[in-house]
SELUM-274584 format. One record per residue (C-alpha): residue in three letters; x, y, z negated; residue number from 1. Coordinates in pm, whole numbers, plus 50000, padded with zeros to 5 digits. Layout:
! SELUM-274584
@guvo ala, xx X, yy Y, zz Z, dogu NUM
...
***
This chain:
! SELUM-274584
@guvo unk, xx 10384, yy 41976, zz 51757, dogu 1
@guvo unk, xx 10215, yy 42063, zz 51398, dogu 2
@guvo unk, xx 10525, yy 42169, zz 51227, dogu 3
@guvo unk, xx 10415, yy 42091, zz 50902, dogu 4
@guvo unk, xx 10274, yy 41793, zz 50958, dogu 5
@guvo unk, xx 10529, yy 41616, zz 51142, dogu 6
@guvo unk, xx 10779, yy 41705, zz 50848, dogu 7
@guvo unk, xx 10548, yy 41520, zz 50625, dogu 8
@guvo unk, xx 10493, yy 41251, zz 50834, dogu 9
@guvo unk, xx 10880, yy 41204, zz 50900, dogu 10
@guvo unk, xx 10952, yy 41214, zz 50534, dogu 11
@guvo unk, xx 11300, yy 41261, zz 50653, dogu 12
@guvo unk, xx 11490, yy 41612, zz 50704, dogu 13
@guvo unk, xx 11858, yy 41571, zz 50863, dogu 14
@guvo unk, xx 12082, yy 41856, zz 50746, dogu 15
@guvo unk, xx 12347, yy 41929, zz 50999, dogu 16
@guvo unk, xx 12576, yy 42139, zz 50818, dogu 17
@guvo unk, xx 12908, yy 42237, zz 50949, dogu 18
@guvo unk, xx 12862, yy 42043, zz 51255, dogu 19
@guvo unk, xx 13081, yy 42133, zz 51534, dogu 20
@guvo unk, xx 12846, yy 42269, zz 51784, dogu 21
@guvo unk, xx 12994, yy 42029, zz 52101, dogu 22
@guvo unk, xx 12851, yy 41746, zz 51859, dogu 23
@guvo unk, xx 12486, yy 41929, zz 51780, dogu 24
@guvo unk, xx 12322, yy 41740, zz 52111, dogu 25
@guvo unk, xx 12471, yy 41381, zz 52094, dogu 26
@guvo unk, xx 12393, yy 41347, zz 51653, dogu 27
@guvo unk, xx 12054, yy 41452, zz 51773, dogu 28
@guvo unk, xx 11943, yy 41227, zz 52025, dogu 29
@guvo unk, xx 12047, yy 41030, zz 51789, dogu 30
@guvo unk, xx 11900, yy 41059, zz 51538, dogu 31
@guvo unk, xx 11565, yy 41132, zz 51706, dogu 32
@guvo unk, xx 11654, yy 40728, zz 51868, dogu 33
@guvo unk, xx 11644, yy 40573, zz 51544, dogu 34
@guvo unk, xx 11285, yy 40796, zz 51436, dogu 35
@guvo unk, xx 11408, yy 41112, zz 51283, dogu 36
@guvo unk, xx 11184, yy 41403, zz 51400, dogu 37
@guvo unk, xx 11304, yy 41697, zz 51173, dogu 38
@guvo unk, xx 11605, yy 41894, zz 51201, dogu 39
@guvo unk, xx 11776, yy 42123, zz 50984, dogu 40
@guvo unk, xx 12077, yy 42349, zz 51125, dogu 41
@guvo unk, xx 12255, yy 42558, zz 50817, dogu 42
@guvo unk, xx 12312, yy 42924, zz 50851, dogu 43
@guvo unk, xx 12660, yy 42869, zz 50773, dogu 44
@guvo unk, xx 12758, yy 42652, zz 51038, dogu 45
@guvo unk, xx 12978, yy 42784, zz 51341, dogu 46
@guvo unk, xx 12759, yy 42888, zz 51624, dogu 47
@guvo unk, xx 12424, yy 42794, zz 51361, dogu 48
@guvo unk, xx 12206, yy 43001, zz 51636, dogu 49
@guvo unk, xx 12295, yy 42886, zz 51957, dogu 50
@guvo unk, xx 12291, yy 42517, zz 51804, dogu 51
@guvo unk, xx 11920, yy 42593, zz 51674, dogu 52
@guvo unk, xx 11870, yy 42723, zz 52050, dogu 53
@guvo unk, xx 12024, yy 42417, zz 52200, dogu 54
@guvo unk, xx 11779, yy 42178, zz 52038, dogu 55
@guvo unk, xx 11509, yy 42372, zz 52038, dogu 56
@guvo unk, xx 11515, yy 42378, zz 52449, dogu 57
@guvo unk, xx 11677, yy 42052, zz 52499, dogu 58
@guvo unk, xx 11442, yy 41864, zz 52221, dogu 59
@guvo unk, xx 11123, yy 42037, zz 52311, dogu 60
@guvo unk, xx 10818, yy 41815, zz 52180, dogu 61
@guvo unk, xx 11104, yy 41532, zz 52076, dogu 62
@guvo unk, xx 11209, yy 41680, zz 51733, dogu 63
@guvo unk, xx 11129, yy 42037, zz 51556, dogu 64
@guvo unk, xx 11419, yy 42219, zz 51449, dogu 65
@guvo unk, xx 11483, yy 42439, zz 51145, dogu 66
@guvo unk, xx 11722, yy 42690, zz 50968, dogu 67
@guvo unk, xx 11882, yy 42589, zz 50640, dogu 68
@guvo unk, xx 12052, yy 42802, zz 50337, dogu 69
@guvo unk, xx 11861, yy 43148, zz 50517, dogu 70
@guvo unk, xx 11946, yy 43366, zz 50210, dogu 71
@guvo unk, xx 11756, yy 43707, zz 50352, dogu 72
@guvo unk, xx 11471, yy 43780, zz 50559, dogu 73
@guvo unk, xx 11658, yy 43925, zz 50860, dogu 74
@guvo unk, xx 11899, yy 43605, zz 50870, dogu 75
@guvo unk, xx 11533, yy 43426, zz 50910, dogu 76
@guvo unk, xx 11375, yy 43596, zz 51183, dogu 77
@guvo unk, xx 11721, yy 43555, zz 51385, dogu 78
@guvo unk, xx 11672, yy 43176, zz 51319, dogu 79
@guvo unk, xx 11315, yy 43166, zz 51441, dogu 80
@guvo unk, xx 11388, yy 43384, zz 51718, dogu 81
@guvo unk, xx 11637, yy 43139, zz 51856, dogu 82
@guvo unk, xx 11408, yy 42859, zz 51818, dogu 83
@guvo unk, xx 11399, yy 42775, zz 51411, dogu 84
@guvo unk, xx 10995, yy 42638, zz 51350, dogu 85
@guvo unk, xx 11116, yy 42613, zz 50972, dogu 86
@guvo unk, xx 11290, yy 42794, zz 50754, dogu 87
@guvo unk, xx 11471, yy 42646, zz 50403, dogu 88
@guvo unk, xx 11608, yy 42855, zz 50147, dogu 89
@guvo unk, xx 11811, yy 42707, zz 49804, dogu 90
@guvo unk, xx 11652, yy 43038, zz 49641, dogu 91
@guvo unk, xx 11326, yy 43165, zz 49573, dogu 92
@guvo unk, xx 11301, yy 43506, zz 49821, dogu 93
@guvo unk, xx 11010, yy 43680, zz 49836, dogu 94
@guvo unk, xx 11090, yy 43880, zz 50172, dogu 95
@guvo unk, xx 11222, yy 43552, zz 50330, dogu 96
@guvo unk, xx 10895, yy 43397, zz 50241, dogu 97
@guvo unk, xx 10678, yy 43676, zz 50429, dogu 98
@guvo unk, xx 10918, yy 43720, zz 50716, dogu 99
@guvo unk, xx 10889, yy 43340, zz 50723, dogu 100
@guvo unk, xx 10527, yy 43353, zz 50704, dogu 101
@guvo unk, xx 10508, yy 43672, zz 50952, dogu 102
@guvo unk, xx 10640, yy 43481, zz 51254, dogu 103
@guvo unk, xx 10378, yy 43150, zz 51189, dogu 104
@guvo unk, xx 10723, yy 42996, zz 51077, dogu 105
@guvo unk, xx 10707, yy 42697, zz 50761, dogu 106
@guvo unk, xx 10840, yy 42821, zz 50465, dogu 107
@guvo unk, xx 11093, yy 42601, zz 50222, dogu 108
@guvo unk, xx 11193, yy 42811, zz 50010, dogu 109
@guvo unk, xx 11456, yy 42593, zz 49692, dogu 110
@guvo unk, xx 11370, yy 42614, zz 49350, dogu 111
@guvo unk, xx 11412, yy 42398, zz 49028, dogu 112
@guvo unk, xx 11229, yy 42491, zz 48719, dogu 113
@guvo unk, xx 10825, yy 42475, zz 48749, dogu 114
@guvo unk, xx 10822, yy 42866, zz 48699, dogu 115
@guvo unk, xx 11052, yy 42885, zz 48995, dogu 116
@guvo unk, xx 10858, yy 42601, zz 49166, dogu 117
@guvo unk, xx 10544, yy 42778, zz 49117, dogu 118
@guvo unk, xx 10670, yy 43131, zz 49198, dogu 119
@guvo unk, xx 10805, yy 42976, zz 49537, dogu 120
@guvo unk, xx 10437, yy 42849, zz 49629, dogu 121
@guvo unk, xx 10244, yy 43161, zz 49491, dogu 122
@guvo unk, xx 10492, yy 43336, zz 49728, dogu 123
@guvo unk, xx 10350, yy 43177, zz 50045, dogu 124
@guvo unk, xx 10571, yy 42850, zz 50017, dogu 125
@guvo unk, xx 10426, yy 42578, zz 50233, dogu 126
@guvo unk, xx 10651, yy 42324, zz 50057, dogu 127
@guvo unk, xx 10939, yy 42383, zz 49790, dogu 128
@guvo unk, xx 11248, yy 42261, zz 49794, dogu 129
@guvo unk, xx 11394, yy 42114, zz 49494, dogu 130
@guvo unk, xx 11759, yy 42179, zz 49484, dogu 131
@guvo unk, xx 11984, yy 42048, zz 49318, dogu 132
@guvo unk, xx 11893, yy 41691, zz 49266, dogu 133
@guvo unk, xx 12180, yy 41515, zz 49219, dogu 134
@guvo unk, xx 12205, yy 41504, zz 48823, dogu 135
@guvo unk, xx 11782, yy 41537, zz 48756, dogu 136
@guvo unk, xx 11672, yy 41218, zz 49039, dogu 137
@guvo unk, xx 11310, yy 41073, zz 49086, dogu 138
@guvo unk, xx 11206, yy 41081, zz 48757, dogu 139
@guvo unk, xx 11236, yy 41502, zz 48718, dogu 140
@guvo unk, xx 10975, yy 41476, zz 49066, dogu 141
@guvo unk, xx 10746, yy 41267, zz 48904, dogu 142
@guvo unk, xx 10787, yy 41457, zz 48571, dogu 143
@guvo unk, xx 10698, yy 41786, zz 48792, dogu 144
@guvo unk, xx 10372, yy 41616, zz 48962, dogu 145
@guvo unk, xx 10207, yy 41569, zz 48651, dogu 146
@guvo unk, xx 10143, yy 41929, zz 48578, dogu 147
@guvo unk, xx 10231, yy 42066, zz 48961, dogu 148
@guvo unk, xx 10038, yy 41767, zz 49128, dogu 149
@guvo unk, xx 09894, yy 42041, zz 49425, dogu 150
@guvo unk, xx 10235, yy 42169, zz 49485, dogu 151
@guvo unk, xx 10429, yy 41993, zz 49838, dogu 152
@guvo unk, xx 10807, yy 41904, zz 49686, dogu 153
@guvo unk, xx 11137, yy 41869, zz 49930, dogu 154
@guvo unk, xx 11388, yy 41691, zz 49708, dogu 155
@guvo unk, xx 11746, yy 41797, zz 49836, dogu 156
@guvo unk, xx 12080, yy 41683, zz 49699, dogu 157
@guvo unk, xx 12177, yy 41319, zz 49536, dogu 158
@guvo unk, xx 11933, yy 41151, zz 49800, dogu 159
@guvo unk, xx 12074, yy 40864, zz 49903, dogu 160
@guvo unk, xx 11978, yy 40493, zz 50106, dogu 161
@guvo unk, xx 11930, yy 40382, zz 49703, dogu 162
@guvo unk, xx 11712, yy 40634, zz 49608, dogu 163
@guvo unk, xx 11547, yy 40754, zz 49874, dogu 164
@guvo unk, xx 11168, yy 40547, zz 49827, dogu 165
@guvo unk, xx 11243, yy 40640, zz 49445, dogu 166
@guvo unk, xx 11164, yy 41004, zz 49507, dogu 167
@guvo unk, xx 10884, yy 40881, zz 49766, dogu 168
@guvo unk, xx 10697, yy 40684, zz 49549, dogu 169
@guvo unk, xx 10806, yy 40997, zz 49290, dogu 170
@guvo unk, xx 10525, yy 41204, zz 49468, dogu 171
@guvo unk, xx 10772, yy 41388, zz 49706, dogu 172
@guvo unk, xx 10611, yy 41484, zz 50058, dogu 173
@guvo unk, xx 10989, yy 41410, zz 50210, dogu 174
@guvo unk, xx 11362, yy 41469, zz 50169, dogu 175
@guvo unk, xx 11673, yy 41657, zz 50291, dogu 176
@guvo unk, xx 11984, yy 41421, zz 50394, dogu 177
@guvo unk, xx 12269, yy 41575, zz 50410, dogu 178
@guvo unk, xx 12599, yy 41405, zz 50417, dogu 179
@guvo unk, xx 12438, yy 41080, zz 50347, dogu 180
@guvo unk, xx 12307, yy 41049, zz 50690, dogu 181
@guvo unk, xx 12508, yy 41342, zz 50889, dogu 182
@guvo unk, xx 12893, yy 41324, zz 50808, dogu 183
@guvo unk, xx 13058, yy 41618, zz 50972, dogu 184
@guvo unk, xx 13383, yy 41619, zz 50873, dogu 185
@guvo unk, xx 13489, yy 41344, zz 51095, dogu 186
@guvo unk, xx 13592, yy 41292, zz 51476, dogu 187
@guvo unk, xx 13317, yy 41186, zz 51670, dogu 188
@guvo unk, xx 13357, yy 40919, zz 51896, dogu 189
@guvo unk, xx 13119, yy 40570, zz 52027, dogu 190
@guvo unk, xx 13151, yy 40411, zz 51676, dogu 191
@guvo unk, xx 13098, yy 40697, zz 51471, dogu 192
@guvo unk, xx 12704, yy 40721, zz 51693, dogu 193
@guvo unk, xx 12671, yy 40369, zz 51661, dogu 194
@guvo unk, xx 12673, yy 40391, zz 51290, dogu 195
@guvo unk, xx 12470, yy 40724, zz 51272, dogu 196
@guvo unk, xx 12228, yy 40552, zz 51430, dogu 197
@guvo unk, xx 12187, yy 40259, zz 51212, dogu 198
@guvo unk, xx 12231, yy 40480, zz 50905, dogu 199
@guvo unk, xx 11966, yy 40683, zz 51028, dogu 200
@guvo unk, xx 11698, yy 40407, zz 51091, dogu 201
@guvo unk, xx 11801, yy 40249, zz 50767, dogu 202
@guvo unk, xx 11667, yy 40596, zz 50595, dogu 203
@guvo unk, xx 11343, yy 40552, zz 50833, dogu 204
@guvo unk, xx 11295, yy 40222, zz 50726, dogu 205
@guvo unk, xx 11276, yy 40281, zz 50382, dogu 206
@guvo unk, xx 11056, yy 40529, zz 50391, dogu 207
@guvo unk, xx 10796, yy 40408, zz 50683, dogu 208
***
């Protein structure tokens, strides 16, 4: 699968943050049921390496998996060594970037400002995440396109089933979803897959 291509195709990144690791499969095949093909597992979940391993091996040529909040370049090689194909940062770091880059790995670094923005993609950024979102919304994307129009952008944070073909039509290539689609901080049981599922093909309708 061409990473980068099926992230832009997609539109849609699920962030699985704090997921217990027993659940990382089942949300998964779910998601992937209802269209989602890209996969983000945070750095700072509980067992964040053997989950990206799991899917990785169990989701092989069904969904391309990725490493989220990598703050350093070793933490990033790790991830792709266990299976991460992408790697997202909330920061602009130059040696996560290369070590990124060095292992034929996509880069995502965050950023916010259009120096950052630019910095991110002069770096060897293949897109740049725009984090936080959640107070700036579509317009600050479209407001960034008209002078960074060559520039890939990953809004992250504040995306919701309301705003989600905002930042679209905005001029982003995709978005992250974090809690919006993926709620891990409840029990998981038949109904709580049931409505991950239709939450999740709800996102993939809006956006395909």
């Amino acid at each position: 699968m061409d990473i980068l291509q099926t992230i832009k195709e997609t539109k849609l990144i699920a962030i699985l943050r704090n997921a217990n690791p027993n659940d990382i499969l089942p949300i998964v095949e779910t998601l992937y049921k209802a269209g989602i093909r890209a996969i983000e597992v945070t750095m700072n979940s509980p067992k964040a390496l053997e989950s990206i391993e799991l899917i990785s091996n169990e989701m092989k040529g069904k969904v391309v998996v990725g490493a989220g909040t990598v703050l350093d370049a070793e933490s990033a090689r790790l991830a792709i060594l266990s299976g991460a194909t992408f790697i997202l940062s909330p920061t602009v770091d130059k040696d996560t970037i290369r070590m990124s880059k060095k292992y034929g790995a996509v880069s995502i670094p965050g950023a916010l400002t259009p120096t950052e923005i630019l910095e991110a993609y002069e770096y060897g950024g293949d897109i740049i995440k725009v984090f936080p979102t959640t107070s700036l919304g579509p317009e600050y994307i479209k407001d960034l396109q008209g002078p960074l129009p060559h520039i890939p952008l990953l809004p992250t944070g504040g995306v919701s089933i309301d705003n989600v073909t905002d930042f679209i039509e905005a001029g982003a290539v995709g978005v992250g979803l974090g809690s919006a689609l993926v709620n891990t901080k409840v029990e998981t049981n038949k109904a709580y897959f049931e409505e991950l599922e239709q939450k999740a093909q709800a996102f993939y309708n809006k956006v395909n």
